[in-house]
VEXMI-722288 format. One record per atom (N, C-alpha, C): residue in one letter; atom name; x, y, z. Coordinates in Angstrom, 1 decimal. Atoms other than C-alpha are relative to their C-alpha. Example, Ala and Ser with C-alpha at 12.3 -4.5 7.8 and 13.67 -1.06 7.14 Angstrom:
// VEXMI-722288
['A', 'N', [0.9, -1.2, 0.0]] ['A', 'CA', [12.3, -4.5, 7.8]] ['A', 'C', [0.9, 1.2, 0.0]] ['S', 'N', [-0.9, -1.1, 0.0]] ['S', 'CA', [13.7, -1.1, 7.1]] ['S', 'C', [-0.8, 1.1, 0.8]] 
//
This chain:
// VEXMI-722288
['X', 'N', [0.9, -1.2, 0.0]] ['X', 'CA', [0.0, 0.0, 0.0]] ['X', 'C', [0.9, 1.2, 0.0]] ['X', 'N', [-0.7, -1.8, 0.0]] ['X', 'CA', [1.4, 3.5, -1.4]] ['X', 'C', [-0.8, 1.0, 0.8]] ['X', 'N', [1.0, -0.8, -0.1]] ['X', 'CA', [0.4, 6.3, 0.4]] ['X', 'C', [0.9, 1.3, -0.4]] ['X', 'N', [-0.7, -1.4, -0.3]] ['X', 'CA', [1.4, 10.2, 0.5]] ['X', 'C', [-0.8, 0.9, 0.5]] ['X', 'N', [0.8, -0.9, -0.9]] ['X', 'CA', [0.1, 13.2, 2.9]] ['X', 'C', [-0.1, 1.0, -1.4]] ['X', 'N', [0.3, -1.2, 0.2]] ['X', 'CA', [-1.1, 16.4, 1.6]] ['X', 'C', [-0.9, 0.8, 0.7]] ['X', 'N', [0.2, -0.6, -1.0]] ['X', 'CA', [-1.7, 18.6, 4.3]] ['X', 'C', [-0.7, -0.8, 1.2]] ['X', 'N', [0.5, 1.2, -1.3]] ['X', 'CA', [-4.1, 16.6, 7.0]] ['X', 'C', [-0.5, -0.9, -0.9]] ['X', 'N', [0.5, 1.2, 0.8]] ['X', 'CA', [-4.9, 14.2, 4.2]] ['X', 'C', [0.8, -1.0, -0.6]] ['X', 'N', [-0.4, 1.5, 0.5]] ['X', 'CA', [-3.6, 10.8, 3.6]] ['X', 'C', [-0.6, -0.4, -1.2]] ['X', 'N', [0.8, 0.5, 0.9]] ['X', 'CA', [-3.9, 9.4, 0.2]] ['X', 'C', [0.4, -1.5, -0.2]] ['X', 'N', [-0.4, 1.3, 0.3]] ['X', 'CA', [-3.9, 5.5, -0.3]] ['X', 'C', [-0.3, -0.7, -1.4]] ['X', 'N', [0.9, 0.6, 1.0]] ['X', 'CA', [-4.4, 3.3, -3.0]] ['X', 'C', [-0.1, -1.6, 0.2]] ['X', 'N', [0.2, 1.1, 0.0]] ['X', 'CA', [-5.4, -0.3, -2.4]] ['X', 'C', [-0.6, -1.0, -0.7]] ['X', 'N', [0.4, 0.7, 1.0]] ['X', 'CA', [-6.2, -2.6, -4.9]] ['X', 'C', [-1.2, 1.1, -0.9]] ['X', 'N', [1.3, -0.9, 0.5]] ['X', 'CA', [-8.0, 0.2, -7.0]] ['X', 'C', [-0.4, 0.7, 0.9]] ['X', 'N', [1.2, -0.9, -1.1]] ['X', 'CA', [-9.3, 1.9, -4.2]] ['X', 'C', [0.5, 0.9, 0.4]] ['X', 'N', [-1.0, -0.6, -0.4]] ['X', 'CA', [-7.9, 5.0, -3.7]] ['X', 'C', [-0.7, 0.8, 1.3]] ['X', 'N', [0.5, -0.5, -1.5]] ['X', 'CA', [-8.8, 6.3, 0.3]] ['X', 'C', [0.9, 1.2, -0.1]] ['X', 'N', [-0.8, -1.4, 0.0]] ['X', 'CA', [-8.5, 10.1, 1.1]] ['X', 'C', [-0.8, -0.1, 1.8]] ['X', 'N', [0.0, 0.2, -1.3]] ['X', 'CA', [-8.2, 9.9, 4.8]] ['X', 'C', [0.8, 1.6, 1.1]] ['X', 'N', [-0.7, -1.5, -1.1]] ['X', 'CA', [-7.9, 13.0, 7.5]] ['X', 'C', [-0.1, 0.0, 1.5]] ['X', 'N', [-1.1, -0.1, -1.1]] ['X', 'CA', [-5.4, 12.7, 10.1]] ['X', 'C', [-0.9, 0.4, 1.3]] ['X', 'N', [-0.3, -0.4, -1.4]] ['X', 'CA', [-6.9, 14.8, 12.8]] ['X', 'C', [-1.3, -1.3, 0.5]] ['X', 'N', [1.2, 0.2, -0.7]] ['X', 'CA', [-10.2, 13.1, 13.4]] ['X', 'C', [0.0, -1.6, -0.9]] ['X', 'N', [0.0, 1.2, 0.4]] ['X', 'CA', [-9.3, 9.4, 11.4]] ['X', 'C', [-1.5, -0.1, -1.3]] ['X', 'N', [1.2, 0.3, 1.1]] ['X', 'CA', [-12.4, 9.9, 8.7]] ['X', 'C', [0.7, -0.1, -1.2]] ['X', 'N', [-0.2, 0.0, 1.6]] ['X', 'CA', [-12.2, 9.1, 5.3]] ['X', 'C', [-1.2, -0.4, -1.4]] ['X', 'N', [0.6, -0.1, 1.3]] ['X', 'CA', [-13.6, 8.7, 2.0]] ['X', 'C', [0.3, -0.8, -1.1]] ['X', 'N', [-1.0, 1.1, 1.1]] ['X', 'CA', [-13.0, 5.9, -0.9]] ['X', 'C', [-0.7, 0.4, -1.6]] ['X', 'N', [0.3, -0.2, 1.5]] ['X', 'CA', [-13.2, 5.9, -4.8]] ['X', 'C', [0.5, -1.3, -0.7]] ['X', 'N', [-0.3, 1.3, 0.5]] ['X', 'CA', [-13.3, 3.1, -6.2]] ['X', 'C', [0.2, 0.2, -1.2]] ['X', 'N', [-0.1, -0.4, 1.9]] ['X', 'CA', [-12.1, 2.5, -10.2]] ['X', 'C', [-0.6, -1.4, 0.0]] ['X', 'N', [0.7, 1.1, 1.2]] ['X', 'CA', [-14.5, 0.1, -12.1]] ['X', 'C', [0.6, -0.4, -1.3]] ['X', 'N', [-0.2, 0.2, 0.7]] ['X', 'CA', [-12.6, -1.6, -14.6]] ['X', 'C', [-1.0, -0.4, -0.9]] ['X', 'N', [0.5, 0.3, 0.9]] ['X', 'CA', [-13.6, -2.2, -18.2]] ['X', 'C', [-0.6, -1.6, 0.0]] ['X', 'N', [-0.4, 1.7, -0.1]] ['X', 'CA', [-14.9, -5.7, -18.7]] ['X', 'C', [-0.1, -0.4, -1.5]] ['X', 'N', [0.0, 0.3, 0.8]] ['X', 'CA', [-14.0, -7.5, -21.4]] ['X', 'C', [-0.5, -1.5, -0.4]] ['X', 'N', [0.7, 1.7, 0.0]] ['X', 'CA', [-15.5, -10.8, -23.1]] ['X', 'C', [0.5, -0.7, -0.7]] ['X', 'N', [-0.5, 1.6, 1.2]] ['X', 'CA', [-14.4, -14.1, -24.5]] ['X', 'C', [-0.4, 0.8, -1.5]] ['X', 'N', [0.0, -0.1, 1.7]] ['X', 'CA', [-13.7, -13.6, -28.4]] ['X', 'C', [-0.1, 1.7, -0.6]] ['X', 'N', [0.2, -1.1, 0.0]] ['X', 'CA', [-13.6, -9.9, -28.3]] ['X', 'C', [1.1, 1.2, 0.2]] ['X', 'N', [-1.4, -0.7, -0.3]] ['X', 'CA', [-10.7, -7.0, -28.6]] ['X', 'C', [-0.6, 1.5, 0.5]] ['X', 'N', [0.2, -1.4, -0.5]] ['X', 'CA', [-11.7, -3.8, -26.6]] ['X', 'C', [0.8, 0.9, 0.4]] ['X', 'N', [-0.1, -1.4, -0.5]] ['X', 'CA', [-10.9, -0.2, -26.2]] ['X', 'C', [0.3, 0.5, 1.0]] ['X', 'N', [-0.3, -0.7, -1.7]] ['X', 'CA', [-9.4, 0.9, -22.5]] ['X', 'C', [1.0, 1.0, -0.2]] ['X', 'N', [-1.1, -1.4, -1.0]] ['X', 'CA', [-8.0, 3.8, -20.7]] ['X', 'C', [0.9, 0.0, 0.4]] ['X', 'N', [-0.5, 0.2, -1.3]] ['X', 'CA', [-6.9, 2.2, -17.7]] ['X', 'C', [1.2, -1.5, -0.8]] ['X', 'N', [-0.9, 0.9, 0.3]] ['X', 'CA', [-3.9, -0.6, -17.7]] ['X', 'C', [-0.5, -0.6, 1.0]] ['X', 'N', [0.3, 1.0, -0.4]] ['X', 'CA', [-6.5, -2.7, -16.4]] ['X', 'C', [-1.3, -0.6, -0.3]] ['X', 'N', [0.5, -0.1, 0.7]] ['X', 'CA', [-9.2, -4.7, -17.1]] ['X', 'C', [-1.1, -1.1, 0.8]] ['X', 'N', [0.9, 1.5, -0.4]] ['X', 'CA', [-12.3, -7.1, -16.1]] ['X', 'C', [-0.7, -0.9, -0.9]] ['X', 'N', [0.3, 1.5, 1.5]] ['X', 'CA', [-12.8, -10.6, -18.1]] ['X', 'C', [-1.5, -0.6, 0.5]] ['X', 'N', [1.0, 0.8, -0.2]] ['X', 'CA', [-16.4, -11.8, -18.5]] ['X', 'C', [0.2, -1.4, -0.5]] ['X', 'N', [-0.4, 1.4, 0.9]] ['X', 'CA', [-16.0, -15.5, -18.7]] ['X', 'C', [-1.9, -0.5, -0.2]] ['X', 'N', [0.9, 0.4, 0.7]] ['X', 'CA', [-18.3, -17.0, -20.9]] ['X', 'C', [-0.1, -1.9, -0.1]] ['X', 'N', [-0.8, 1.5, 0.0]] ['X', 'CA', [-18.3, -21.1, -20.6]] ['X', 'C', [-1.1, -0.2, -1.2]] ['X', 'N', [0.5, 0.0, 1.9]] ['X', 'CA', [-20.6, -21.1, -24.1]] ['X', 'C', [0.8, 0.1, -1.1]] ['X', 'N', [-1.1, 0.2, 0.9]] ['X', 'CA', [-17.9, -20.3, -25.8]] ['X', 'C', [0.7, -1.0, -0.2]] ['X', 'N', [-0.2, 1.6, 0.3]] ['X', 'CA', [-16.3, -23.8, -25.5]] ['X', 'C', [-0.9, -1.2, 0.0]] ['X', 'N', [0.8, 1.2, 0.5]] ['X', 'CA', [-17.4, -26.9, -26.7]] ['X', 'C', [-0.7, -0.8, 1.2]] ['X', 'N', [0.7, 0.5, -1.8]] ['X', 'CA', [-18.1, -28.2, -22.9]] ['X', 'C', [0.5, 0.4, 1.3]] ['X', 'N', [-0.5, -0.3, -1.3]] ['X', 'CA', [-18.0, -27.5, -19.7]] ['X', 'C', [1.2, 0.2, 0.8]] ['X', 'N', [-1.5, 0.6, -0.9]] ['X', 'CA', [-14.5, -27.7, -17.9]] ['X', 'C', [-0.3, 1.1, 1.7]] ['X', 'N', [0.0, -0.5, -1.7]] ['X', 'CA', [-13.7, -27.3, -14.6]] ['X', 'C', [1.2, 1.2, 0.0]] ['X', 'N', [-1.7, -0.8, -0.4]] ['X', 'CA', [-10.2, -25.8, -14.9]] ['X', 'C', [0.2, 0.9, -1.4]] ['X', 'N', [-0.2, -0.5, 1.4]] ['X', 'CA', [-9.2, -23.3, -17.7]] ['X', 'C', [1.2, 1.0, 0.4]] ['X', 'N', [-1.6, -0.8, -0.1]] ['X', 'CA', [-5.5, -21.4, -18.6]] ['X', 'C', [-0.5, 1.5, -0.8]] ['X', 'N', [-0.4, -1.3, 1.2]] ['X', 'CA', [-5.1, -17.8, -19.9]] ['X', 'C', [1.5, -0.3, -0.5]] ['X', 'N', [-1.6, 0.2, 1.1]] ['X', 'CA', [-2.0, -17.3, -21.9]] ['X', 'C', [0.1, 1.5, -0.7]] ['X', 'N', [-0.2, -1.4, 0.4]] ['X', 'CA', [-0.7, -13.7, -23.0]] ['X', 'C', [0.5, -0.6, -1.3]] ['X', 'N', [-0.4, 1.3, 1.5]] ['X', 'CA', [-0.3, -14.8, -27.2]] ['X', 'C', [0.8, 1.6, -0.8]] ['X', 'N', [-0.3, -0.9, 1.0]] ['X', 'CA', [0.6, -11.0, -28.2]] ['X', 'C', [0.2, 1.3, 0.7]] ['X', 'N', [0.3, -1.7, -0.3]] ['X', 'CA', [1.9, -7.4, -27.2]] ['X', 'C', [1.3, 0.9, -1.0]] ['X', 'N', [-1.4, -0.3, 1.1]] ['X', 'CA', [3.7, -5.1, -29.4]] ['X', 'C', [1.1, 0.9, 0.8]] ['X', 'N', [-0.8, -0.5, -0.4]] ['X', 'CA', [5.3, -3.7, -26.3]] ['X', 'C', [0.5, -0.9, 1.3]] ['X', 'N', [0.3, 1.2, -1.3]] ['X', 'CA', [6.9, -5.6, -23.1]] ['X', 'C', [-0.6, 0.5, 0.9]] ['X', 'N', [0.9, -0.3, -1.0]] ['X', 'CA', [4.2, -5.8, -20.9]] ['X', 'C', [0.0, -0.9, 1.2]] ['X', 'N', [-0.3, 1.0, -0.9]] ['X', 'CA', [4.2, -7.6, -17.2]] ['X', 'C', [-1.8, 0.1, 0.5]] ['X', 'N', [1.8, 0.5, -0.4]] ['X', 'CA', [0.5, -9.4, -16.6]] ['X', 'C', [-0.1, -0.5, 1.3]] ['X', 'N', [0.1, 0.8, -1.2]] ['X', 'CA', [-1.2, -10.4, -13.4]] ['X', 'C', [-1.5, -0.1, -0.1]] ['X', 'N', [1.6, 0.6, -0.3]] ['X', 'CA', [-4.4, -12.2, -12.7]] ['X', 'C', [-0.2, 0.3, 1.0]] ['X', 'N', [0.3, -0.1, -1.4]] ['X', 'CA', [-6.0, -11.1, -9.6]] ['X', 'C', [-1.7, -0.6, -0.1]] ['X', 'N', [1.5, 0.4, -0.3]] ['X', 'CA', [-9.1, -13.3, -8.4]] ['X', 'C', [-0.8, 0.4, 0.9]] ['X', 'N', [1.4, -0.3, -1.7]] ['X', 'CA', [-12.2, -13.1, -6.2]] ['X', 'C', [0.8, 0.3, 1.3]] ['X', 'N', [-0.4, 0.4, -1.3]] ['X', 'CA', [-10.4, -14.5, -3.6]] ['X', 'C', [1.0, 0.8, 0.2]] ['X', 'N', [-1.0, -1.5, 0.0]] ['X', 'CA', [-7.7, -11.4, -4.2]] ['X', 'C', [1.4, -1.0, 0.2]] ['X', 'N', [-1.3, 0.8, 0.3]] ['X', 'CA', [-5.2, -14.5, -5.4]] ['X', 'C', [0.3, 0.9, -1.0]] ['X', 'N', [-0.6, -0.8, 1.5]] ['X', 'CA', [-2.8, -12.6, -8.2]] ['X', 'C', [1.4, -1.2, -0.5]] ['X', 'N', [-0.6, 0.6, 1.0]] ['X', 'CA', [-1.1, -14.8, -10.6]] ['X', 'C', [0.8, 0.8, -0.9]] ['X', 'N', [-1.0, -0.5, 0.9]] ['X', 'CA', [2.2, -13.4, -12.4]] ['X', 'C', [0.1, -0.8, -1.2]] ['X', 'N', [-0.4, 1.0, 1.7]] ['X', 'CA', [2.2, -14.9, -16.1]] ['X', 'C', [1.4, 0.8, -0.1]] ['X', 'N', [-1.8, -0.6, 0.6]] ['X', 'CA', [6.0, -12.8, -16.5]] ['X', 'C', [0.5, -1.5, 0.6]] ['X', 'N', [-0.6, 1.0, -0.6]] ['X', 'CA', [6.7, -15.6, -13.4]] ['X', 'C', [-0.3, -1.3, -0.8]] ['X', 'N', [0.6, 1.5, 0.4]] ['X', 'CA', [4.8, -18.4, -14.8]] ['X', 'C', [-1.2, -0.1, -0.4]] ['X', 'N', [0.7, -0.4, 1.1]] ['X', 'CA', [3.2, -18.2, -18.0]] ['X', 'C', [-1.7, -1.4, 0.1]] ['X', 'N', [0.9, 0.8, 0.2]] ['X', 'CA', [0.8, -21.3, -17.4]] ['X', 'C', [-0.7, -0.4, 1.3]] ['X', 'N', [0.6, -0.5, -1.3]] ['X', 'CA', [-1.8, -20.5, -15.2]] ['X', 'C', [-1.1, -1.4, 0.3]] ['X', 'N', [1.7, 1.1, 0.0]] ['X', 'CA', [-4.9, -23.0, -14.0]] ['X', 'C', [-1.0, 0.9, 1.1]] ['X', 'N', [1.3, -0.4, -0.6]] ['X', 'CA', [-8.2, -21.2, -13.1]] ['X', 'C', [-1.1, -0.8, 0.1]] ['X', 'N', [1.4, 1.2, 0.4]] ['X', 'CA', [-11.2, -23.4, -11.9]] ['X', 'C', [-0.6, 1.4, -0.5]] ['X', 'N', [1.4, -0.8, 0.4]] ['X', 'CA', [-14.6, -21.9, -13.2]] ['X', 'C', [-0.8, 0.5, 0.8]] ['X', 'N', [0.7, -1.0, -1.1]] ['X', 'CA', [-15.7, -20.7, -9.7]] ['X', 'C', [0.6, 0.9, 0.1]] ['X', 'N', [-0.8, -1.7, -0.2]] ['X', 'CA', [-13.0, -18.3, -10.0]] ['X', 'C', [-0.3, 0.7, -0.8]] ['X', 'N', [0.2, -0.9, 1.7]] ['X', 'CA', [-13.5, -17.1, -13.4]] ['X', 'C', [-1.7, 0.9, 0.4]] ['X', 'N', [1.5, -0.1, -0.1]] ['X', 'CA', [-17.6, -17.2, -12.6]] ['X', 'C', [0.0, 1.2, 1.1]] ['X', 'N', [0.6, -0.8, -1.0]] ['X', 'CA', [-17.2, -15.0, -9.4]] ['X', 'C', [1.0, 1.5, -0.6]] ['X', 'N', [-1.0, -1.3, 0.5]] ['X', 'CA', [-14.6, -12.5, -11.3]] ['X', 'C', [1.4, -0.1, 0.1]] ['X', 'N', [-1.8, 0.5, 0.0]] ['X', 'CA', [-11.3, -12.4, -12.7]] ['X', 'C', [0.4, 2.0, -0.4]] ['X', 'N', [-0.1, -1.3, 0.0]] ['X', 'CA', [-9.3, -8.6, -13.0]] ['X', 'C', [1.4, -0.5, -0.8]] ['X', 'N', [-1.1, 0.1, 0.6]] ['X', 'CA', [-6.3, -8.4, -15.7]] ['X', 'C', [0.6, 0.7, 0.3]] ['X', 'N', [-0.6, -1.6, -0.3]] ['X', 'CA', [-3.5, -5.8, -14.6]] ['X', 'C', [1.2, -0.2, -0.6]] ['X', 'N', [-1.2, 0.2, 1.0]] ['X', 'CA', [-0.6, -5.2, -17.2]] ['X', 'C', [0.5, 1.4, 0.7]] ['X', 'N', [-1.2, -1.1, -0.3]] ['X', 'CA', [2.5, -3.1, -16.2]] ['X', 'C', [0.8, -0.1, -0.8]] ['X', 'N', [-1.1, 0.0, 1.1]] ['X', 'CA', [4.6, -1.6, -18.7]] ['X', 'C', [0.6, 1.3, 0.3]] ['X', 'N', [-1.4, -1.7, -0.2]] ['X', 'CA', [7.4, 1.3, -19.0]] ['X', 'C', [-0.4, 0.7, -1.1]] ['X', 'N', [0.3, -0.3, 1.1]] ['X', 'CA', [6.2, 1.9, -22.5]] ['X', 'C', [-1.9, -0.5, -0.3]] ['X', 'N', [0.9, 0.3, 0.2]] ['X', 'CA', [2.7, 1.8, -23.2]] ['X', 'C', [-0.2, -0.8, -1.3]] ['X', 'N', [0.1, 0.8, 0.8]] ['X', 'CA', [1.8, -0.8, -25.4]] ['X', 'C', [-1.7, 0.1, -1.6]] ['X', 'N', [1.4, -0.5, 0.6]] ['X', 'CA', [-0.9, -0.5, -28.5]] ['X', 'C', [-1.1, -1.1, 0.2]] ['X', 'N', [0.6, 1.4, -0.3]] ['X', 'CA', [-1.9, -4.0, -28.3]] ['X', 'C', [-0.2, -0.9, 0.5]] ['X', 'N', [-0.3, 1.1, -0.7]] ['X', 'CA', [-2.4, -6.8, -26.2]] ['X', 'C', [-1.1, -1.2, -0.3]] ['X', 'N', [1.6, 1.1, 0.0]] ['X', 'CA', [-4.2, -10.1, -26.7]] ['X', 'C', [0.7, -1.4, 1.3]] ['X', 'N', [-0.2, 1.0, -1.0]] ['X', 'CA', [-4.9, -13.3, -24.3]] ['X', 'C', [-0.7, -1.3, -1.1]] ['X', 'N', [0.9, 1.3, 0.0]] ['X', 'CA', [-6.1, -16.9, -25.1]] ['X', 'C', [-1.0, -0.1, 1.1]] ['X', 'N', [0.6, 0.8, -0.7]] ['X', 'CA', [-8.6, -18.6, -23.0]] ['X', 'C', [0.2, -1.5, -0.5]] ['X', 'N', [0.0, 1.8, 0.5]] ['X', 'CA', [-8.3, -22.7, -23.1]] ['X', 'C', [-0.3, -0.8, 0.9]] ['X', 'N', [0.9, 0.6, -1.0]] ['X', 'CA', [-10.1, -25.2, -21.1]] ['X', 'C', [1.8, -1.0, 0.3]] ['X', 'N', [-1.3, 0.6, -0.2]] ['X', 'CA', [-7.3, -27.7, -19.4]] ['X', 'C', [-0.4, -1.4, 0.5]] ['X', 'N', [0.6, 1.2, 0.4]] ['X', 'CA', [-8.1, -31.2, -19.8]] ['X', 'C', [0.7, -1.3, 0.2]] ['X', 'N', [-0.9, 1.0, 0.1]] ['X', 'CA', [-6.7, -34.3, -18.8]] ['X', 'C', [-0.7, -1.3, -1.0]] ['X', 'N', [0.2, 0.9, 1.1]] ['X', 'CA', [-7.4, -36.8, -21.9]] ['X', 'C', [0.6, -1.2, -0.3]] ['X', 'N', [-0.3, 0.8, -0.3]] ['X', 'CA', [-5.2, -39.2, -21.0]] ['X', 'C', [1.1, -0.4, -1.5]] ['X', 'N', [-1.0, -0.4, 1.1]] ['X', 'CA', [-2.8, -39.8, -24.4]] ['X', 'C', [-0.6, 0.8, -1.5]] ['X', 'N', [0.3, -0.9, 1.2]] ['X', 'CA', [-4.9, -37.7, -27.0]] ['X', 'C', [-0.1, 1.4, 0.4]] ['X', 'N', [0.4, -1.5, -0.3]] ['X', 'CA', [-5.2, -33.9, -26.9]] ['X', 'C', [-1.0, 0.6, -0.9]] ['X', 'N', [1.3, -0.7, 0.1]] ['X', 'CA', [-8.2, -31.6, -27.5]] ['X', 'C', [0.9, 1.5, -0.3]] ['X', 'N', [0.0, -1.5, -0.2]] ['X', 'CA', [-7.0, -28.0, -28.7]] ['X', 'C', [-1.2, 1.0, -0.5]] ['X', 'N', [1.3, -0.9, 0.4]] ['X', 'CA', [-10.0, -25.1, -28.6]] ['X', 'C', [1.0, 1.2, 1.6]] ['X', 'N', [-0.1, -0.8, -1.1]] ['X', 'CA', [-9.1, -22.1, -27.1]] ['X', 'C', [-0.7, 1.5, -0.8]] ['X', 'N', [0.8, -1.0, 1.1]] ['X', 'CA', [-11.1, -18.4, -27.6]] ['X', 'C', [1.3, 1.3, 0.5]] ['X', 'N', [-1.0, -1.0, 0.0]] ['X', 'CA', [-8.9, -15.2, -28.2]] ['X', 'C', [-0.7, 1.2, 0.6]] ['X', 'N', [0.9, -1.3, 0.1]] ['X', 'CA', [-9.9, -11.8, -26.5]] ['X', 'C', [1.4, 1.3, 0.2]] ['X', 'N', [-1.4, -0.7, -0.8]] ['X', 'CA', [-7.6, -8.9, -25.5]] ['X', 'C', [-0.5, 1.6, -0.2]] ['X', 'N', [0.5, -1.3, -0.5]] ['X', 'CA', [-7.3, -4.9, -25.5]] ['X', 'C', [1.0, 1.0, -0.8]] ['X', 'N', [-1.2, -1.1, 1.3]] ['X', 'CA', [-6.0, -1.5, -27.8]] ['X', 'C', [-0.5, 1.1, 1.3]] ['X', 'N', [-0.5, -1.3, -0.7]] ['X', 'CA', [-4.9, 0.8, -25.5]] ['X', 'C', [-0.1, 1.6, -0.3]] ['X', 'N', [0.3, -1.3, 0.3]] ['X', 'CA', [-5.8, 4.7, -26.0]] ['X', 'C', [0.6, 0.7, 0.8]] 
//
C-alpha cells in the first residue's frame, strides 16, 4: 500500500481503491475505479492498464472445470497479473501457465498489465485444461485490448 500526505490528508491506493483519509479526526472517503470488462472472443478499447474478463463457458465446446489464460501477443513488453475473487494474483511474466477453476472465473477475474512503455496491443487466449489421457483436444477463444 502507497500512500502520500497532503496537508491533514492521507492518500492510499489499495487494490483500485484510492482512500482520502484526515489525520486529525481518522475519517475518510473511498473511490473506487471500475474496470472495463471484457468478453471471451472480443478486442476492446481501454483507458486504464486494467481490465475485467467476462468469462463465458458457451464459448467452449463443454464445460470444464479448470481453464489457462495465456498472453499470445503485445507489441510492447508488458508484465501481466491475474487477480481473483479470492484477491489470489497470478504473475504470467513468473509463470506463464496458469490454472483457473470456473468458480473463479464465474465469481470475477481482474487483468492488470505493467509496462514502462505503453503498449498499443495486447491479446490473451482462453483454453479449457483437460486431462485426456494420451490424446489432446486443442480449442481455445482469443480476446484482448487496444490501449488509447
Amino acid at each position: 500500500m502507497d500512500s502520500f500526505k497532503i496537508n491533514s490528508w492521507d492518500l492510499y491506493n489499495v487494490d483500485n481503491v484510492l482512500r482520502f483519509q484526515y489525520e486529525p479526526d481518522r475519517s475518510h472517503f473511498d473511490m473506487k475505479v471500475v474496470p472495463t470488462n471484457i468478453k471471451l472472443g472480443e478486442v476492446t478499447n481501454i483507458i486504464t492498464n486494467f481490465f475485467g474478463l467476462n468469462f463465458d463457458k458457451t464459448k467452449f465446446s463443454e464445460d470444464y472445470e479448470y481453464y489457462g489464460i495465456k498472453q499470445i501477443y503485445s507489441d510492447k513488453p508488458v508484465q501481466i497479473k491475474i487477480k481473483y475473487s479470492s484477491n489470489i494474483t497470478w504473475d504470467l511474466s513468473q509463470n506463464p501457465y496458469t490454472v483457473i477453476s470456473k468458480g473463479e472465473l464465474e465469481k470475477g477475474t481482474t487483468i492488470h498489465m505493467e509496462y514502462n512503455t505503453k503498449p498499443k496491443t495486447v491479446l490473451f487466449n482462453m483454453y479449457p485444461i483437460i486431462n485426456n489421457g494420451n490424446s489432446s483436444l486443442v480449442e481455445s477463444v482469443e480476446f484482448g485490448v487496444k490501449l488509447m
